[in-house]
C-alpha positions as CSV (number, residue, x, y, z in Angstrom):
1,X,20.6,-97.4,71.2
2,X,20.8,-97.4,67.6
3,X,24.3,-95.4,66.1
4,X,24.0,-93.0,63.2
5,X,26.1,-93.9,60.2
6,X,28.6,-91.5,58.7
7,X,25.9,-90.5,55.9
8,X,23.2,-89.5,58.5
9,X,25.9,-87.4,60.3
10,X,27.0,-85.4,57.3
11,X,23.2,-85.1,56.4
12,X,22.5,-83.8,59.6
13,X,25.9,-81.3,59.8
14,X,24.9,-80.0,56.6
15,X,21.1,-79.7,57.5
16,X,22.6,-77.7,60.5
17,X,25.1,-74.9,58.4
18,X,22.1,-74.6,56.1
19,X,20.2,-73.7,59.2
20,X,23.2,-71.3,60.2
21,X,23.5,-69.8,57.2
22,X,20.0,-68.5,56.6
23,X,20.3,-67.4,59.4
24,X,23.0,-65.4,59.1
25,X,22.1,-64.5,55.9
26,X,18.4,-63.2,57.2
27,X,20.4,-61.3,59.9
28,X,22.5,-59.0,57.4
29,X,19.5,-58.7,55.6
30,X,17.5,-56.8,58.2
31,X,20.9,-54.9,59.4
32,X,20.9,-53.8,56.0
33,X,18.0,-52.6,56.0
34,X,17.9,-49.6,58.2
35,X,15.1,-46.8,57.8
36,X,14.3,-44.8,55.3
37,X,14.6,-40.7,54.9
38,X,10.8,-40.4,55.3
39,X,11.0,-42.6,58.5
40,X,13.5,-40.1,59.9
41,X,11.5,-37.5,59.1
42,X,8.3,-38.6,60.5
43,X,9.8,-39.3,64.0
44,X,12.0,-36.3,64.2
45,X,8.6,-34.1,63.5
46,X,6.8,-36.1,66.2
47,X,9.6,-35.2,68.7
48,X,9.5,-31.6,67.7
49,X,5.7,-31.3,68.4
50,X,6.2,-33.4,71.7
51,X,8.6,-30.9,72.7
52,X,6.8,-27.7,72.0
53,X,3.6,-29.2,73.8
54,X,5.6,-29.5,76.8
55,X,7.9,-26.6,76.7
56,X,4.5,-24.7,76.2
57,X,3.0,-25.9,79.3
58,X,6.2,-25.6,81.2
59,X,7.3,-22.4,81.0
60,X,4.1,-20.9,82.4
61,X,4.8,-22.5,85.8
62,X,8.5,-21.8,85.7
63,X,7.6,-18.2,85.4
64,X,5.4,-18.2,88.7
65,X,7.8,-20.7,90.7
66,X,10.3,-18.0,90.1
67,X,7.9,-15.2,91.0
68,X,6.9,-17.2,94.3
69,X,11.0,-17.3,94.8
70,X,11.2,-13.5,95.0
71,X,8.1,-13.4,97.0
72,X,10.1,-15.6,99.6
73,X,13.1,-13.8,99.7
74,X,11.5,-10.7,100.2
75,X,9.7,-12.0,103.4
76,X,13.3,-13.1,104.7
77,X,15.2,-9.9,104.2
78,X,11.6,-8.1,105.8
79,X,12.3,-10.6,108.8
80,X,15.7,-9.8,109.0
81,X,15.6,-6.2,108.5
82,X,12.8,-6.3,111.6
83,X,15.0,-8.0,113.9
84,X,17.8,-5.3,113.1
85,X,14.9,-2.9,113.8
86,X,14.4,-5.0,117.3
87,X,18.2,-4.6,118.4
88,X,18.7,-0.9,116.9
89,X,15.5,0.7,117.3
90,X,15.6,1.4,113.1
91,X,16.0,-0.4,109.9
92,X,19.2,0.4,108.3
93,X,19.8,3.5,106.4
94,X,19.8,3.6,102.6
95,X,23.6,3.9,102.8
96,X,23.6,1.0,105.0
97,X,21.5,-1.1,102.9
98,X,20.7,-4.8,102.9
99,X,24.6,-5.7,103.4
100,X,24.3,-3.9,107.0
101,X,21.6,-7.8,107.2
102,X,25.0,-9.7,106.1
103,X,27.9,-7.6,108.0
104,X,28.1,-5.3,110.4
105,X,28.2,-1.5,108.9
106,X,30.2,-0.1,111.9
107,X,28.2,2.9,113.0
108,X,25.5,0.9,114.7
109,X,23.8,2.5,118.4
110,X,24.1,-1.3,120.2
111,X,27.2,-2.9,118.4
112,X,27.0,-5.5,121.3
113,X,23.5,-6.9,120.2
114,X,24.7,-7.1,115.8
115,X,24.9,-11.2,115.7
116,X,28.2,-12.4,115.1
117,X,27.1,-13.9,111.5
118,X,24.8,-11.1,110.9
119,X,21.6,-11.5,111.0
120,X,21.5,-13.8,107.6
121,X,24.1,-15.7,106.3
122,X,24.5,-14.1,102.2
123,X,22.2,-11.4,100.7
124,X,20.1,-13.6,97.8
125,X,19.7,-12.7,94.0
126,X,16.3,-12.5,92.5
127,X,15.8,-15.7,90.3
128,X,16.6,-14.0,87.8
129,X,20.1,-12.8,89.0
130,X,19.5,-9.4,89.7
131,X,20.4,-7.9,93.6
132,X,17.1,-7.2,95.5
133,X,16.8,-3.3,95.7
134,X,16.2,-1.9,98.9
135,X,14.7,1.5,99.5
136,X,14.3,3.4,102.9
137,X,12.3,5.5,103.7
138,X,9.7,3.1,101.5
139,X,7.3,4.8,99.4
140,X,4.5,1.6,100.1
141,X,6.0,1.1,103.5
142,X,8.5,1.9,106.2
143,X,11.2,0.1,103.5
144,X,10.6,-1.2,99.8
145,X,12.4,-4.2,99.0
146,X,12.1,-4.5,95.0
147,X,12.6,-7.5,93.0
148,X,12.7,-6.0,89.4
149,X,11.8,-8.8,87.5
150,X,12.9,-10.5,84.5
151,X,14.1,-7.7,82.3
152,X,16.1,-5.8,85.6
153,X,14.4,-2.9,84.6
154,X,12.1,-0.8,87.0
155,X,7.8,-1.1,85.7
156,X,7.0,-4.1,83.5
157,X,4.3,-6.2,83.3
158,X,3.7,-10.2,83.4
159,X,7.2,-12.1,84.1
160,X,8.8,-8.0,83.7
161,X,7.0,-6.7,86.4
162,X,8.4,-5.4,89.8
163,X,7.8,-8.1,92.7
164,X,8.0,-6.0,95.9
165,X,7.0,-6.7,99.6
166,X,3.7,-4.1,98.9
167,X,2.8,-6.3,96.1
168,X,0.4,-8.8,96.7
């Protein structure tokens, strides 16, 4: 085992920090750096077209998920408005409404047969926030229940038009 004299240590110390401080040296360099304006730009554009490709191809199936929503909730309040039918021998009145499905409106023929938490727990909204409309007698049916769509407003077409339990 051969031992290194005092020169070949300092040779090899110094070799060493040179070592370190390229190193460092190539490190700041390339923090330095950074990117330039044009960079930035090119990747905030490719984001932007990313984004409208998908938001484009989203919203059309947003629109019919919250059109197959309404559809749903229709067919629940129709099954709940038949099995109030079942136990009074009528739908409720249009004073009575679709709360008489939630609570008991008091002036019921069999108040013994109303379910003690009605007959579902909470009347829904429409996806869109709006209170389902209920009309008895229907105009399509024995009752209309009415979704007005996006806008609230009665007609409308597309994503604006009325979702009802006569619609198909």
């Amino acid at each position: 085992f051969k031992q290194k004299t005092a020169y070949e240590i300092r040779l090899s110390l110094v070799g060493s920090e040179m070592c370190i401080r390229d190193s460092i040296y190539i490190m700041k360099k390339l923090i330095r750096k950074g990117f330039t304006l044009l960079e930035l730009l090119i990747v905030i554009v490719i984001l932007g077209l990313l984004v409208s490709l998908v938001s484009v191809n989203f919203l059309p199936t947003l629109s019919n998920a919250y059109i197959e929503v309404a559809k749903q909730d229709i067919a629940r309040l129709q099954q709940a408005l038949v099995m109030f039918k079942i136990n009074e021998g009528r739908y409720p009145t249009q004073d009575q409404g679709l709360d008489s499905l939630v609570e008991n409106p008091g002036d019921l023929r069999n108040p013994n047969k109303y379910p003690s938490g009605g007959y579902i727990n909470k009347l829904p909204t429409d996806p869109w926030g709006n209170d389902y409309v209920y009309v008895f007698p229907g105009q399509n049916s024995e009752f209309d229940i009415i979704s007005l769509g996006a806008d609230g407003a009665l007609g409308g077409e597309g994503e604006n038009a009325d979702i009802g339990n006569s619609t198909e």
